[in-house]
PLY file of the C-alpha trace (Angstrom):
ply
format ascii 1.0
element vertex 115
property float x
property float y
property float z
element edge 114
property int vertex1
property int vertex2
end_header
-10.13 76.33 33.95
-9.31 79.90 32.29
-5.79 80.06 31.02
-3.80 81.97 28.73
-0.98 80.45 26.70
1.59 82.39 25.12
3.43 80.94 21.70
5.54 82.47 18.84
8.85 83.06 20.89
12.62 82.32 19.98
15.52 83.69 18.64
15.55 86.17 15.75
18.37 88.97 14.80
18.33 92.62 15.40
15.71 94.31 13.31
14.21 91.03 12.66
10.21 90.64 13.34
8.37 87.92 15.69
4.36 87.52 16.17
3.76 86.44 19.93
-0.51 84.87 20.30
-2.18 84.65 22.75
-4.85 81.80 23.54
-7.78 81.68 26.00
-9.83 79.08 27.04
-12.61 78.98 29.37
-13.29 82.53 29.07
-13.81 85.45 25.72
-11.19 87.80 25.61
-13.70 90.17 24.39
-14.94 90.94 27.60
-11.61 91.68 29.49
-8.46 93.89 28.84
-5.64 91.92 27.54
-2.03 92.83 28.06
1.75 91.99 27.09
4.60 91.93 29.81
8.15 91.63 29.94
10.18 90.53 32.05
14.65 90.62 31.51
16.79 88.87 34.00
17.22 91.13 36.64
14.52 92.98 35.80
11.36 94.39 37.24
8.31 92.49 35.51
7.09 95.87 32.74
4.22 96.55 31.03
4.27 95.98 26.97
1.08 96.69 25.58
-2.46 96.56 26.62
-6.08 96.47 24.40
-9.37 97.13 26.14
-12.20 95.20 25.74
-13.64 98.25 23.75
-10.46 98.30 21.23
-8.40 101.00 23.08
-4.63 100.50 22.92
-1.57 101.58 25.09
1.65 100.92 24.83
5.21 101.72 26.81
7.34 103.93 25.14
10.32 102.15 24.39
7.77 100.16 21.93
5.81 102.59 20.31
5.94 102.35 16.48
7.23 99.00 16.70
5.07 97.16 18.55
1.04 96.26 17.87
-0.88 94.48 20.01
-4.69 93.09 18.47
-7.03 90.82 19.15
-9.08 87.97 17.04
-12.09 87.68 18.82
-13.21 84.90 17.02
-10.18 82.62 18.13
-10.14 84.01 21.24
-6.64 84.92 20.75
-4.80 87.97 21.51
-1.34 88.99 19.48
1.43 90.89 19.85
3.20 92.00 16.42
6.87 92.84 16.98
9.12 94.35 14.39
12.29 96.21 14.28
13.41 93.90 17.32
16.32 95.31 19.36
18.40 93.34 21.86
16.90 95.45 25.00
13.66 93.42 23.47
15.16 90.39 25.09
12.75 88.85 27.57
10.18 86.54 28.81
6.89 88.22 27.19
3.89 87.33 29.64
-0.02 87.36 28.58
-2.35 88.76 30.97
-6.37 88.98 31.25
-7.61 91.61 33.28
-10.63 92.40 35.04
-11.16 94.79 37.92
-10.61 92.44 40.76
-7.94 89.48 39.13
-5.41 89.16 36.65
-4.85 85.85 34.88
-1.34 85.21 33.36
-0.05 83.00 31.08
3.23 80.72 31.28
5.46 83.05 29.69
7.53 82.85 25.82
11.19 83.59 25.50
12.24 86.28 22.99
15.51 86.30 22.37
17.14 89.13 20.23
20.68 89.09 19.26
22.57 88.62 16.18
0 1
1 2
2 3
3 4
4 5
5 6
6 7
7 8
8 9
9 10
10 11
11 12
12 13
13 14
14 15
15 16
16 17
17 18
18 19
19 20
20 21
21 22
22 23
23 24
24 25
25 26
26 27
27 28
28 29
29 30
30 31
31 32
32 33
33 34
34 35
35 36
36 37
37 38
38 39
39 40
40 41
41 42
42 43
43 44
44 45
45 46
46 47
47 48
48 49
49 50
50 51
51 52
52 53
53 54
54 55
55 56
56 57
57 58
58 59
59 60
60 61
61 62
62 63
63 64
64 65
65 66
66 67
67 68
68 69
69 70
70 71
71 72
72 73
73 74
74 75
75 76
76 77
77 78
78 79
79 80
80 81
81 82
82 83
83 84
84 85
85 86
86 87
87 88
88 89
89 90
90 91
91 92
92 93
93 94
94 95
95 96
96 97
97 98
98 99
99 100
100 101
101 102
102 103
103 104
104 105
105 106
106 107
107 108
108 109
109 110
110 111
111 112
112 113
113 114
């Protein structure tokens, strides 16, 4: 009954900008960590971004200053604000809700960067 569903995926140019969301249902975001992965063909599954259910943010270097990852409470919806796409951004971008003993993860969006 709790899921996470990515949306806000598809193709956009170098530079370009995309908003990935989040949405749960059957449990409040508020109360777990939330997190963005990636995953390239060929590639290892990586962390993206994360946001603690106290506000506290992390996110893997290759994104930093491009990336930002928030949170709505109120429509229980997590986001993940990409700008200044490059092509190595190219990948299936995973949700995740965390706790301490399971991880919940969503169906997965493709972002595709290339001009």
């Amino acid at each position: 009954q709790v899921q996470v569903v990515e949306s806000g995926g598809g193709l956009v140019q170098p530079g370009g900008s995309l908003r990935l969301s989040c949405a749960a249902s059957g449990s409040l975001i508020s109360s777990y960590t939330m997190g963005w992965y990636r995953q390239a063909p060929g590639k290892q599954r990586e962390s993206v971004a994360a946001i603690t259910s106290t506000g506290s943010t992390t996110y893997a270097y290759s994104v930093k200053g491009r990336f930002t990852i928030s949170r709505d409470n109120a429509k229980n919806t997590v986001y993940l604000q990409m700008n200044s796409l490059k092509p190595e951004d190219t990948a299936v971008y995973y949700c995740q809700m965390r706790t301490s003993s399971l991880a919940i993860w969503g169906q997965g969006t493709q972002v595709t960067v290339s001009s």
